[in-house]
NUMI-839917 format. One record per residue (C-alpha): residue number from 1; residue in three letters; x, y, z. Coordinates in steps of 0.2 Angstrom, whole numbers, plus 5000, padded with zeros to 4 digits. Example, Ala and Ser with C-alpha at 12.3 -4.5 7.8 and 13.67 -1.06 7.14 Angstrom:
+-----+-----+------+------+------+
!   n ! res !   px !   py !   pz !
+-----+-----+------+------+------+
!   1 ! ALA ! 5062 ! 4978 ! 5039 !
!   2 ! SER ! 5068 ! 4995 ! 5036 !
+-----+-----+------+------+------+
// end
This chain:
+-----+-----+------+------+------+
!   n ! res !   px !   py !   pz !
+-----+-----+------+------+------+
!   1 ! UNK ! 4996 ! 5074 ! 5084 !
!   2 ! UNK ! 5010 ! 5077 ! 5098 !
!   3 ! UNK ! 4994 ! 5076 ! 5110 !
!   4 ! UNK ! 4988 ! 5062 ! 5106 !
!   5 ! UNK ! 5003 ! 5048 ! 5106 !
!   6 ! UNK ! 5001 ! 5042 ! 5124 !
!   7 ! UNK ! 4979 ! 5042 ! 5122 !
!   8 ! UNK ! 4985 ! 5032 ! 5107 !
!   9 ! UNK ! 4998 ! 5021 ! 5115 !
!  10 ! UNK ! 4983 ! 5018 ! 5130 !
!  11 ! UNK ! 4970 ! 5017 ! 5120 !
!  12 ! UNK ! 4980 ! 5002 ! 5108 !
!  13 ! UNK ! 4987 ! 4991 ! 5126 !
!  14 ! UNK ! 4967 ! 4990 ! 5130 !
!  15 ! UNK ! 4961 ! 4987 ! 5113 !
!  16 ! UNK ! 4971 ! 4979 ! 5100 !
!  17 ! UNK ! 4964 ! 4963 ! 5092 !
!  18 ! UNK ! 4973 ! 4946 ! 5097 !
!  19 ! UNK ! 4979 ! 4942 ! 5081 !
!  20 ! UNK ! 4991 ! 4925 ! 5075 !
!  21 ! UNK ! 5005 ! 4937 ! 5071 !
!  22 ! UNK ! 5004 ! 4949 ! 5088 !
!  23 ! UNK ! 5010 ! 4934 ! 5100 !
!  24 ! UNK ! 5027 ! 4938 ! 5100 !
!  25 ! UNK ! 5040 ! 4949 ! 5089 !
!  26 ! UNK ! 5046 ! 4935 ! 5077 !
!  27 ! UNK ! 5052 ! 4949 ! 5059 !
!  28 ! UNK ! 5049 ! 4932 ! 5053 !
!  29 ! UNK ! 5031 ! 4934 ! 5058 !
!  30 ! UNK ! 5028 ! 4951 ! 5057 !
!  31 ! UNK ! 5032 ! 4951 ! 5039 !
!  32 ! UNK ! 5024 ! 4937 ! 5032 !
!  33 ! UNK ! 5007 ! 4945 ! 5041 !
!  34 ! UNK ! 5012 ! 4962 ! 5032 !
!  35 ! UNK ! 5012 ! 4957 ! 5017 !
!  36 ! UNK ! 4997 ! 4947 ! 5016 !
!  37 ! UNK ! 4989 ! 4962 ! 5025 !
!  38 ! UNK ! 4992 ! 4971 ! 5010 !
!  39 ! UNK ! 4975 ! 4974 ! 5001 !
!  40 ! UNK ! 4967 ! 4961 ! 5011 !
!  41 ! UNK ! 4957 ! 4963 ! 5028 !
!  42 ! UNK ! 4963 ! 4955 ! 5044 !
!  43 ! UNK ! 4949 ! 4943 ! 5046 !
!  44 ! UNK ! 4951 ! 4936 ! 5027 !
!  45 ! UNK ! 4971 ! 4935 ! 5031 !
!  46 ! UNK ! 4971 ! 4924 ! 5049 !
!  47 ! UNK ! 4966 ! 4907 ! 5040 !
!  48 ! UNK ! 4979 ! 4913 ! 5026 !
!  49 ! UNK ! 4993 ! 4915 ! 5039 !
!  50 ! UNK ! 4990 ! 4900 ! 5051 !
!  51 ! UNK ! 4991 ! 4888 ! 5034 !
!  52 ! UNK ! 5007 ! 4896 ! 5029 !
!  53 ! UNK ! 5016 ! 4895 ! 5047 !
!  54 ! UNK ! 5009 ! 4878 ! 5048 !
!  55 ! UNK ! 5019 ! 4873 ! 5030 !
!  56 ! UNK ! 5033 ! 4886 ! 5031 !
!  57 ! UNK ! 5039 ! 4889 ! 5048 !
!  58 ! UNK ! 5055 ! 4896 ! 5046 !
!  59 ! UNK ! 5064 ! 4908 ! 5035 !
!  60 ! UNK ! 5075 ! 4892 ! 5027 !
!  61 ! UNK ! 5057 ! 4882 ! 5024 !
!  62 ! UNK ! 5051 ! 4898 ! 5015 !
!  63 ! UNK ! 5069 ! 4899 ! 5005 !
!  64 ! UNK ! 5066 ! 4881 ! 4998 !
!  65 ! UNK ! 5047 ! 4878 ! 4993 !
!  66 ! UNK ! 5045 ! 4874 ! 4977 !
!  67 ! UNK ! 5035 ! 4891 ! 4967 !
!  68 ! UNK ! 5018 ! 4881 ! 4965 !
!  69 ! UNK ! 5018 ! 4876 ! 4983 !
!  70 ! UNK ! 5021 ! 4893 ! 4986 !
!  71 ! UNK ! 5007 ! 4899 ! 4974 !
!  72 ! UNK ! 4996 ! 4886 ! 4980 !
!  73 ! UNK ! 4996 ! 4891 ! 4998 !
!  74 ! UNK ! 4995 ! 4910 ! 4993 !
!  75 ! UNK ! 4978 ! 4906 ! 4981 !
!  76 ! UNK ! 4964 ! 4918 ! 4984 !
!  77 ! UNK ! 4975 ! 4932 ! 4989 !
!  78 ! UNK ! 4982 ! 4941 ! 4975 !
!  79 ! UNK ! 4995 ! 4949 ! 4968 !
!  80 ! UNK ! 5005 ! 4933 ! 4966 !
!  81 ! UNK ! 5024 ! 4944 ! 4963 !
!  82 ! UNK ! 5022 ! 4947 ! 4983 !
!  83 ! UNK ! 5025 ! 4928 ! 4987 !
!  84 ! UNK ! 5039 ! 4925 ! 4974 !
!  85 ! UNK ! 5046 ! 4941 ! 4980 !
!  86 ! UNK ! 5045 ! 4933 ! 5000 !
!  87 ! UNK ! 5054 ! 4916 ! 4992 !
!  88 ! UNK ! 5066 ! 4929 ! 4986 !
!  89 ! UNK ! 5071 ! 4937 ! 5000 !
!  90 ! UNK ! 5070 ! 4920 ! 5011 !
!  91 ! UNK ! 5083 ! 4914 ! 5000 !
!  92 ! UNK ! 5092 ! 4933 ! 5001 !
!  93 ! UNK ! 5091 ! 4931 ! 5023 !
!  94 ! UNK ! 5098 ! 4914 ! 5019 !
!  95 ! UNK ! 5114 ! 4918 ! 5012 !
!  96 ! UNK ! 5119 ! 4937 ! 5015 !
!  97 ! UNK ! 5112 ! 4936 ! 5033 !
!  98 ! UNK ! 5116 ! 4919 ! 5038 !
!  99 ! UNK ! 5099 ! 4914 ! 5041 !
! 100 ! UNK ! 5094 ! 4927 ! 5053 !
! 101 ! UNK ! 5080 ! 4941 ! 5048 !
! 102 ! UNK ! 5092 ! 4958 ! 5048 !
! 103 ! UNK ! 5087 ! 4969 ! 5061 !
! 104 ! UNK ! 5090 ! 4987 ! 5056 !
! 105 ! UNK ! 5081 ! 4998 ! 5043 !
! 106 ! UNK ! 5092 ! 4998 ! 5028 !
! 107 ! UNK ! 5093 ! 4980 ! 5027 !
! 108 ! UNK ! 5077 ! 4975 ! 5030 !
! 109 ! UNK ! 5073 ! 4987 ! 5016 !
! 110 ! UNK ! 5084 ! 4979 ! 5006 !
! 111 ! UNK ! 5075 ! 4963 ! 5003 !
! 112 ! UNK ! 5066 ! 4962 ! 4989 !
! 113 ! UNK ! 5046 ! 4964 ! 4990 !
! 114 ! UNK ! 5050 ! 4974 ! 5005 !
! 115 ! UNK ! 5045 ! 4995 ! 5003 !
! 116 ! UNK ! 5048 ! 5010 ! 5016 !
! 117 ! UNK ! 5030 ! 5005 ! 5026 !
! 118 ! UNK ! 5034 ! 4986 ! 5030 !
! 119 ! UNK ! 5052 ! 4990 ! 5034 !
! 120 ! UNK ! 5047 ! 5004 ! 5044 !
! 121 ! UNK ! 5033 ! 4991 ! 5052 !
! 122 ! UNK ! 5045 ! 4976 ! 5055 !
! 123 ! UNK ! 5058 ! 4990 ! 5061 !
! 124 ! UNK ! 5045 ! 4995 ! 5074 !
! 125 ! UNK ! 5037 ! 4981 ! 5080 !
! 126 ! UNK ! 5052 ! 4970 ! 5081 !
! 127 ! UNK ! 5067 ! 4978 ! 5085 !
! 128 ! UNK ! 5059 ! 4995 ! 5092 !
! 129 ! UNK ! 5068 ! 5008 ! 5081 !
! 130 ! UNK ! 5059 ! 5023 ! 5078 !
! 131 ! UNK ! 5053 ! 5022 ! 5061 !
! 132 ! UNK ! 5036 ! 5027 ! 5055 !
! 133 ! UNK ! 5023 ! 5015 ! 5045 !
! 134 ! UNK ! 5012 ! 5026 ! 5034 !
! 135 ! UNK ! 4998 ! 5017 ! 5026 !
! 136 ! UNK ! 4982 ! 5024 ! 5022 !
! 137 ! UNK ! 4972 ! 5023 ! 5038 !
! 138 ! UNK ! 4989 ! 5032 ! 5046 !
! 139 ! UNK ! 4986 ! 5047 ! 5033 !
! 140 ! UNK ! 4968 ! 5046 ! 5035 !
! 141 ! UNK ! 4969 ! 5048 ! 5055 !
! 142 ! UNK ! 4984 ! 5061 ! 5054 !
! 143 ! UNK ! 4974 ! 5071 ! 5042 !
! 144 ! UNK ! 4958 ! 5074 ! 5053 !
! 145 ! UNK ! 4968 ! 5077 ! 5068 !
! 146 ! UNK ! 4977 ! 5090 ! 5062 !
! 147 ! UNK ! 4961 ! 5095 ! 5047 !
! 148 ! UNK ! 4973 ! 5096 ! 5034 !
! 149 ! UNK ! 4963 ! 5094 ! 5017 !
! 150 ! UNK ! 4977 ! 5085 ! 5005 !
! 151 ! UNK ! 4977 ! 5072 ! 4993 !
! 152 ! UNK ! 4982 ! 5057 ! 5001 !
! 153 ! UNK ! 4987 ! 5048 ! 4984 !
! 154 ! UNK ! 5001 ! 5062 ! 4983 !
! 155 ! UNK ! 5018 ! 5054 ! 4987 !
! 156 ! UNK ! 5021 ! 5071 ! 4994 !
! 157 ! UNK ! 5009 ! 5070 ! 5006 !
! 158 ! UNK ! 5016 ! 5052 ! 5011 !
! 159 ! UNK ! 5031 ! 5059 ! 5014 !
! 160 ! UNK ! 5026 ! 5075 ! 5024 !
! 161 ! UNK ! 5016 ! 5067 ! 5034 !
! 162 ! UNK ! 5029 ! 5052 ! 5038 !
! 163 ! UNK ! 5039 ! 5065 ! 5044 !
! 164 ! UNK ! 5029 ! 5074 ! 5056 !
! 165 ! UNK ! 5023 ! 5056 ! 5062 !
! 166 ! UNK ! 5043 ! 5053 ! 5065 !
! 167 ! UNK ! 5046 ! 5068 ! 5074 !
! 168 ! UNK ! 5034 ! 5064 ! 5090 !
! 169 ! UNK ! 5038 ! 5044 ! 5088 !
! 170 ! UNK ! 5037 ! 5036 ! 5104 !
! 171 ! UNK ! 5049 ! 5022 ! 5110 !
! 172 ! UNK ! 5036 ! 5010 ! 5111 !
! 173 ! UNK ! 5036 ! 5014 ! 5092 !
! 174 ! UNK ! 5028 ! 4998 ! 5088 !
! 175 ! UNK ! 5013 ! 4999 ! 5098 !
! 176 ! UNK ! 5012 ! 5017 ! 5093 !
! 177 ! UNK ! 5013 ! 5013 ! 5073 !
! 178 ! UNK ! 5000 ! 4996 ! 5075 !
! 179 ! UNK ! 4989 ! 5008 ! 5085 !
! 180 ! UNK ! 4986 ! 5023 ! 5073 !
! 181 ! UNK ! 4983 ! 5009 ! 5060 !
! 182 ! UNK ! 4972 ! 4999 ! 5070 !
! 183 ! UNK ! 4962 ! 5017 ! 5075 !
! 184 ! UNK ! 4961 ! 5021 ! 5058 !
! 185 ! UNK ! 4955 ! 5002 ! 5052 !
! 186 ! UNK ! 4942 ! 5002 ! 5068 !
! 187 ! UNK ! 4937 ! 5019 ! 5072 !
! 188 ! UNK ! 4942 ! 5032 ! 5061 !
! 189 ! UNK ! 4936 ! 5022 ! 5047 !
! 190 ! UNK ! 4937 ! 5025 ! 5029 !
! 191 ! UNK ! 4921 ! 5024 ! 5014 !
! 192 ! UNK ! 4909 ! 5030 ! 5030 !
! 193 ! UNK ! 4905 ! 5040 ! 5045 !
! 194 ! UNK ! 4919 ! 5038 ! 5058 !
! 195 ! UNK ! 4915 ! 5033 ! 5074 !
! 196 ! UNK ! 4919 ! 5049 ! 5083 !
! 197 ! UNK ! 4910 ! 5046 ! 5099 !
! 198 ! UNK ! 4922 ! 5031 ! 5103 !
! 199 ! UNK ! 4939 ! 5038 ! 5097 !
! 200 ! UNK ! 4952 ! 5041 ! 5110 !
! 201 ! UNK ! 4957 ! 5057 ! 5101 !
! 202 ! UNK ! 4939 ! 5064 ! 5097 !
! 203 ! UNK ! 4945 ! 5080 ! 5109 !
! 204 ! UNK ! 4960 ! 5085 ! 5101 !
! 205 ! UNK ! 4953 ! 5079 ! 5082 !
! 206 ! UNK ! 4953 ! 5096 ! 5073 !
! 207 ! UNK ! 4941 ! 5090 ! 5060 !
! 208 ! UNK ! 4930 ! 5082 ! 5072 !
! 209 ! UNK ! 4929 ! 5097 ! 5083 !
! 210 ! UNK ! 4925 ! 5109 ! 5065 !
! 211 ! UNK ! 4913 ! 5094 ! 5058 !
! 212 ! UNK ! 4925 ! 5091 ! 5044 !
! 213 ! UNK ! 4929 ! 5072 ! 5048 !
! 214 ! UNK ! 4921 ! 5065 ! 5032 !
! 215 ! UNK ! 4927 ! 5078 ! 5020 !
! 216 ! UNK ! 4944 ! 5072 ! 5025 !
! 217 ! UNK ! 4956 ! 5068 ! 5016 !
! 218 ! UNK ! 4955 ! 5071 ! 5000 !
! 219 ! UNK ! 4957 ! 5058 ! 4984 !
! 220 ! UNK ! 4964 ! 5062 ! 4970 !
! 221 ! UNK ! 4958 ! 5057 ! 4952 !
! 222 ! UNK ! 4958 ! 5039 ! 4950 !
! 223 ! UNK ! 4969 ! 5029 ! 4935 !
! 224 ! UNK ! 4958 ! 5023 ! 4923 !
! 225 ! UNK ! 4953 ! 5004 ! 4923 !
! 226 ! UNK ! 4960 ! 4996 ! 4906 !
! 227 ! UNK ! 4943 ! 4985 ! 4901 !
! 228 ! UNK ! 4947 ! 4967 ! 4891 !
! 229 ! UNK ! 4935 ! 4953 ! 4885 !
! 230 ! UNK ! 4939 ! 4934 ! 4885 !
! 231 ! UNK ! 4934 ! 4918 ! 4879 !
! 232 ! UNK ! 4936 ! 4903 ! 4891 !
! 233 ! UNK ! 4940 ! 4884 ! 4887 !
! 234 ! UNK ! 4934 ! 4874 ! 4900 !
! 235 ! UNK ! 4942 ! 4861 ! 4890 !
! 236 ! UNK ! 4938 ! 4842 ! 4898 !
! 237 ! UNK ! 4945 ! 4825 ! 4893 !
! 238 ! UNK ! 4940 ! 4810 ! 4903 !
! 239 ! UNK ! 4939 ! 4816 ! 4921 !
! 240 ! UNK ! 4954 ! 4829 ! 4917 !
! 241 ! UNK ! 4953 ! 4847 ! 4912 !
! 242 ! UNK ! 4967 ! 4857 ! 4901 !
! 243 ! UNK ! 4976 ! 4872 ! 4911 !
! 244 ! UNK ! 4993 ! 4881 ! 4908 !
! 245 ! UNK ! 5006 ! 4893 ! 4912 !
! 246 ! UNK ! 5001 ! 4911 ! 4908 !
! 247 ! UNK ! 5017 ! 4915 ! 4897 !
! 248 ! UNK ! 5015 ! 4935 ! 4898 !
! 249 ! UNK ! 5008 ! 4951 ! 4905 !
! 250 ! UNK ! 4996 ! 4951 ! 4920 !
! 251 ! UNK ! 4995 ! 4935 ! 4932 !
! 252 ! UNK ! 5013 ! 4928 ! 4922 !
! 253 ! UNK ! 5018 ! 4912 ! 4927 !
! 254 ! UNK ! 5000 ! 4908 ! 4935 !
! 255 ! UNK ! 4989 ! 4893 ! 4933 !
! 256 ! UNK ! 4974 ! 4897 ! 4921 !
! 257 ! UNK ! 4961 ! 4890 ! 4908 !
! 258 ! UNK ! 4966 ! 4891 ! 4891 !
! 259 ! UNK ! 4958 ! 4907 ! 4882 !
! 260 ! UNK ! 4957 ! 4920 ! 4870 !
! 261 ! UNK ! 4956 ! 4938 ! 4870 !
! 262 ! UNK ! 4939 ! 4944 ! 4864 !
! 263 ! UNK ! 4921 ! 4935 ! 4866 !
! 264 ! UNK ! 4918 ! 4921 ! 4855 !
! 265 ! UNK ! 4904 ! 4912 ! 4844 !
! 266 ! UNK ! 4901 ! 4894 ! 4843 !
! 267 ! UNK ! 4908 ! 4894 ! 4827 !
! 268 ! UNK ! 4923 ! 4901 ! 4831 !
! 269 ! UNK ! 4926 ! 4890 ! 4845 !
! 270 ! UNK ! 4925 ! 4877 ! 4835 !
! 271 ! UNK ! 4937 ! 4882 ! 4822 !
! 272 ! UNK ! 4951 ! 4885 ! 4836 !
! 273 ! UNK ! 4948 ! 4868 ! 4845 !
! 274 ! UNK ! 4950 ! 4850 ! 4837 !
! 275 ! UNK ! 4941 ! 4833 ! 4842 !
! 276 ! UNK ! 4924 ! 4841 ! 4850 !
! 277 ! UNK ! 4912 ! 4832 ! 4856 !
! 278 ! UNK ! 4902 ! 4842 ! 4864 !
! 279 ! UNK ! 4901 ! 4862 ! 4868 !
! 280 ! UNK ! 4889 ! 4873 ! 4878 !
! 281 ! UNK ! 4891 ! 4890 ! 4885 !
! 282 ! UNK ! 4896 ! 4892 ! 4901 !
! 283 ! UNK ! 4894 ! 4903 ! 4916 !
! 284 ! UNK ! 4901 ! 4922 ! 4915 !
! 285 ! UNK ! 4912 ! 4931 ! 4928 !
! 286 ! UNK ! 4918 ! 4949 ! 4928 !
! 287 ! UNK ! 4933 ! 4954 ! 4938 !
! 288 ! UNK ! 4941 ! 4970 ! 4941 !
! 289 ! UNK ! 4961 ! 4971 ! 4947 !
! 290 ! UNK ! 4966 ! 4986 ! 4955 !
! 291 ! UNK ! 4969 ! 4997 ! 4935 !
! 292 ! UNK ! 4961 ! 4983 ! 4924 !
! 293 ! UNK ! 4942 ! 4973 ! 4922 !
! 294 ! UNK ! 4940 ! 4957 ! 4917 !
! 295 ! UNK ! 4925 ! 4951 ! 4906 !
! 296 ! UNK ! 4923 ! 4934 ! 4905 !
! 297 ! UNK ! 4911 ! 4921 ! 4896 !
! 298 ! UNK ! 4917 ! 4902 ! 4896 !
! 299 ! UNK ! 4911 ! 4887 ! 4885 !
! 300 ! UNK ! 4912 ! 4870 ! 4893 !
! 301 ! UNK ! 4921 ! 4857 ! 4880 !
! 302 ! UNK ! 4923 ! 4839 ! 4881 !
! 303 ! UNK ! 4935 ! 4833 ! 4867 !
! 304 ! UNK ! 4941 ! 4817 ! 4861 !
! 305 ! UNK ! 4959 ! 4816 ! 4867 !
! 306 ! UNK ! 4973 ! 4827 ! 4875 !
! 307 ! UNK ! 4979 ! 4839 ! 4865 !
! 308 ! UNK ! 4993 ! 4853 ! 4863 !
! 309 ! UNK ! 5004 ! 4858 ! 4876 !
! 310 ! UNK ! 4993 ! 4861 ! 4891 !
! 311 ! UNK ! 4994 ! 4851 ! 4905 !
! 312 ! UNK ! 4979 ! 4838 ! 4907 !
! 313 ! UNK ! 4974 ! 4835 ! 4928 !
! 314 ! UNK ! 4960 ! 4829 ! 4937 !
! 315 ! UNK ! 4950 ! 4842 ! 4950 !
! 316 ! UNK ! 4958 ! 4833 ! 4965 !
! 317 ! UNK ! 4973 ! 4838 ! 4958 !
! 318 ! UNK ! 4971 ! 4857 ! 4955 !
! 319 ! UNK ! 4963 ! 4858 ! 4971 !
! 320 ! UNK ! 4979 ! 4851 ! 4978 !
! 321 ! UNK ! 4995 ! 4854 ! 4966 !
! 322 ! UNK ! 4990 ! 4870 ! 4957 !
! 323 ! UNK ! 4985 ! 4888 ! 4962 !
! 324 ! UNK ! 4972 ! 4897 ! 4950 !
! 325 ! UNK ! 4971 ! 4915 ! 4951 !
! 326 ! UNK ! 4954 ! 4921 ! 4961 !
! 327 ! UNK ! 4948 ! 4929 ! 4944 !
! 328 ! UNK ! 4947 ! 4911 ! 4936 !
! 329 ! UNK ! 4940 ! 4903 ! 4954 !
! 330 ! UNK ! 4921 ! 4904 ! 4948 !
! 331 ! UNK ! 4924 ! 4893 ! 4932 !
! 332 ! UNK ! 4932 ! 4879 ! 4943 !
! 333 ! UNK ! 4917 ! 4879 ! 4955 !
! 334 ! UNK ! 4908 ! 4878 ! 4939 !
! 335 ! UNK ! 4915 ! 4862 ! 4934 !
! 336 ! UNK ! 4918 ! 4856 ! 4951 !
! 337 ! UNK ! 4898 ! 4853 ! 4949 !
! 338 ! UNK ! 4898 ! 4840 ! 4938 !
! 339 ! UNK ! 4912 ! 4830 ! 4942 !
+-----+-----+------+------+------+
// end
């Protein structure tokens, strides 16, 4: 690997992307792009990114949205604990760092939401220190350069190959850490055959030159996806539609329709909800978190009045006001149809 930091700092000054959050060194930008990078891919995030900047520019307007605004602008991404955990340390800047993004390593890592690879990133890319970044296409390039057949979801393996990576770091560690990311997100891609011929380190690649480069790394076994089954209420009253607060478990705190664990019948629809008028089943959707799988059928309800304690809004108003989990997305196009 020591060979190949200067082909890698060349190679990412000739062909890195011109993304939103490279056009200038703002901690402020770099870590909102980080985070949302987080199981998302760079084209899905940019659109993502430019709304938040535009509503939230600064570290203070972060520290004082209200959570659903929050939510709302963070809908379709996921793993909704990230933004509150980016309000949370907004507010944490706000009053233990007067406003200003802190700009060496153990703070940064102090902020909550914040591990060892975006404070190594935003260590980097902002204030040049030399930390590392290890994410997976960093393992997944270190690995066949050097041919070493380990398990890449070991947290040893993160750590010993942080470690070799720091020992070599340049002090353009920024442009170094975003360029053996980007090599590994563009070239020496995962889930397929790398694109050997165009890699600026195809020479000094020892799995490349031994034809190993797609038996490396190596996975470990994979946790075991938890499976549930739910009933939906698409629950409709006038031109409003029941939601609520999750109150537990996964998604807490989120925006949902209201529903019940396990796939009910007519019958026992009918038996949980009062003042039906009408009732037909609905569309399915299935949908599969990172340890968990989703199986959902839905009825569509129209009752006679408001009822319980859910809150009762129009389509206008979810689309603007409330932020639904992507799992529950395909059920509000569904009654977006009609309305």
């Amino acid at each position: 690997m020591k060979n190949c930091v200067d082909l890698i700092l060349k190679w990412y000054n000739e062909q890195k992307r011109p993304l939103p959050w490279r056009r200038d060194k703002d901690p402020y930008h770099v870590w909102i792009s980080e985070i949302m990078l987080q199981q998302t891919r760079i084209e899905a995030v940019i659109d993502y990114y430019e709304r938040f900047m535009k509503r939230l520019p600064t570290i203070q307007d972060l520290s004082e949205v209200s959570e659903d605004d929050l939510l709302k602008l963070w809908e379709g991404l996921g793993y909704y604990s990230r933004a509150r955990n980016l309000k949370k340390a907004a507010i944490k800047i706000m009053n233990e760092f007067d406003g200003v993004f802190p700009s060496n390593y153990e703070d940064i890592l102090s902020l909550p939401g914040i591990g060892e690879y975006t404070a190594g990133a935003i260590s980097s890319i902002c204030f040049d220190l030399p930390e590392v970044a290890i994410d997976g296409n960093v393992m997944r390039v270190y690995c066949r350069v050097e041919n070493l057949d380990l398990d890449v979801g070991d947290p040893k393996t993160k750590k010993l190959i942080g470690e070799k990576i720091k020992e070599n770091i340049p002090a353009s560690s920024g442009d170094f850490n975003q360029g053996i990311m980007e090599l590994g997100e563009v070239v020496c891609i995962p889930g397929g055959v790398p694109k050997c011929d165009i890699c600026p380190l195809k020479y000094h690649c020892l799995a490349h030159v031994n034809n190993r480069e797609c038996l490396i790394p190596r996975k470990g076994n994979k946790t075991k996806v938890l499976e549930k089954e739910y009933t939906l209420f698409l629950m409709k009253c006038g031109d409003k539609f029941a939601i609520r607060k999750r109150d537990n478990g996964l998604l807490k705190n989120m925006w949902e329709f209201p529903n019940q664990e396990g796939f009910l019948t007519y019958d026992e629809v009918k038996k949980i909800i009062p003042g039906i008028q009408s009732i037909k089943l609905s569309i399915t959707n299935t949908h599969v978190f990172t340890h968990r799988k989703w199986f959902m059928n839905s009825y569509l309800i129209e009752v006679e009045k408001e009822f319980g304690d859910y809150l009762w809004v129009s389509i206008p108003e979810i689309e603007s006001k409330y932020a639904l989990p992507t799992a529950f997305m395909p059920f509000f196009e569904e009654i977006k149809k009609d309305y």
